[in-house]
N, C-alpha and C positions, 0 to 999 in steps of 0.2 A: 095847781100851781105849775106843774109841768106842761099844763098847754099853754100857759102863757107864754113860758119861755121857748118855748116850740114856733109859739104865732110870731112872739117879738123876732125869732129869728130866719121865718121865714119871711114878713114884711120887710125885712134888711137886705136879703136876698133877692127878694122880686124886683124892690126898687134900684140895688145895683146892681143888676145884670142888666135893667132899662138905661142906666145912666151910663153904663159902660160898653153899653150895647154889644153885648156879650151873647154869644150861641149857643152854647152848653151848659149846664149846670147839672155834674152828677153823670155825667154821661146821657143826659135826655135833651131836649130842646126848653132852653131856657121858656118859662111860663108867658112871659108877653110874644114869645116866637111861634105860639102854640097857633093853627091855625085857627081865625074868630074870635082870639081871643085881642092880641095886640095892645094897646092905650087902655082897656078897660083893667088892664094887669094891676094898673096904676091906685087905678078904685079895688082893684083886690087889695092891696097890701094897706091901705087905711083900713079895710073892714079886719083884716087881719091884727092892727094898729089899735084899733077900737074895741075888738074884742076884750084885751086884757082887763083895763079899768072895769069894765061890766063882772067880769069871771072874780078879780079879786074885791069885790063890791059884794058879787052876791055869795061867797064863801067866806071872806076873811071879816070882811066889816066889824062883825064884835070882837074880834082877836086883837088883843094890845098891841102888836106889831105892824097892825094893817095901815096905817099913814107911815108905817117905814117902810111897807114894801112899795107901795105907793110910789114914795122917795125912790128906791132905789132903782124901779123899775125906769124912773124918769131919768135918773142919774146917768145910767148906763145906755140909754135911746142917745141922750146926749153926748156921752163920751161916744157912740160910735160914728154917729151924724160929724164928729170934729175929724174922726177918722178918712169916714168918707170923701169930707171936703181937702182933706189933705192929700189926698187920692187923687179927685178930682184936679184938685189944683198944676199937682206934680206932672199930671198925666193927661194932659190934654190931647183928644182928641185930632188929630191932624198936626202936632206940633212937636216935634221931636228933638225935644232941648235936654237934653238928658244933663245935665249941669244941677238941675233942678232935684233931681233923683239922687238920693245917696245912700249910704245903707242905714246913717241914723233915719235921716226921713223912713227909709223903707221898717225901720224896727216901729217908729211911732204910727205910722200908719197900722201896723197889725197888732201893735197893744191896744189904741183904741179902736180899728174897725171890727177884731176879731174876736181877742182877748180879753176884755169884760164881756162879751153876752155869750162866751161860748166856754169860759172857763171860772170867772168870779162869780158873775148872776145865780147860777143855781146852787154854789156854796154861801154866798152868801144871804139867800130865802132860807137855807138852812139854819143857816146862826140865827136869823131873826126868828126864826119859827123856834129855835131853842131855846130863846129868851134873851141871846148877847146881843152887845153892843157893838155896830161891827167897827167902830174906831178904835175899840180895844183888842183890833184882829189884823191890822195891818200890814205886820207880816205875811199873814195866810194871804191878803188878796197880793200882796207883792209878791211870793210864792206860785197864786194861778195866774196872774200876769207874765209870769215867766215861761209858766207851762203851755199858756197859749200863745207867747209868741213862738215857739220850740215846736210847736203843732201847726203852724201856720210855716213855718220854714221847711218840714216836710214834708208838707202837702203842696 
């Protein structure tokens, strides 16, 4: 279950460092910057993308919680994908309208591009693998929604 969340957050990564056309990641050369490798980055991060549903198919399947993780897995691709486009949108390339940029914008972009897949997602595989409901836990992800935007502002 932890390579999934490994994969889903390195497919997030590979695809915005492409979309932001970004040089570094981590102190190395972002993965499509790698020489030979370029646009095939692209087809990395679907196989990467792909992986998951296979990995919790062929481990979780009979487990009562497996169409939640399923769920949730989707849920949180989703809230980062709105993240990203809010990013996107705010931060156009060649356009520098900073009006557009504020610090709520700047909070809602790092609760969903960062903050679920990198602080709820793995507490919450937890709670499902324990048997809870995670509607009955809402607090807790408001709790790591806070801690990952707090992690994203220091970093």
């Amino acid at each position: 279950l932890g390579w999934c969340i490994e994969w889903l957050q390195a497919y997030f990564l590979v695809l915005d460092d492409i979309m932001d056309g970004s040089h570094t990641r981590r102190g190395q050369p972002c993965w499509f910057r790698v020489p030979k490798v370029g646009m095939i980055a692209v087809n990395d991060g679907i196989l990467l993308r792909n992986h998951i549903p296979r990995i919790l198919k062929k481990h979780f399947r009979q487990k009562p919680y497996y169409v939640d993780l399923l769920d949730l897995f989707n849920e949180v691709e989703f809230q980062t994908a709105c993240g990203q486009m809010i990013d996107l949108i705010t931060t156009l390339v060649g356009e520098k309208d900073l009006s557009k940029y504020s610090l709520p914008i700047h909070r809602r972009i790092v609760q969903y591009k960062t903050a679920y897949y990198s602080f709820y997602l793995p507490v919450a595989c937890a709670l499902l693998m324990a048997g809870e409901d995670l509607e009955k836990h809402n607090n807790v992800k408001d709790v790591l929604i806070e801690m990952g935007t707090y992690f994203q502002v220091q970093d």
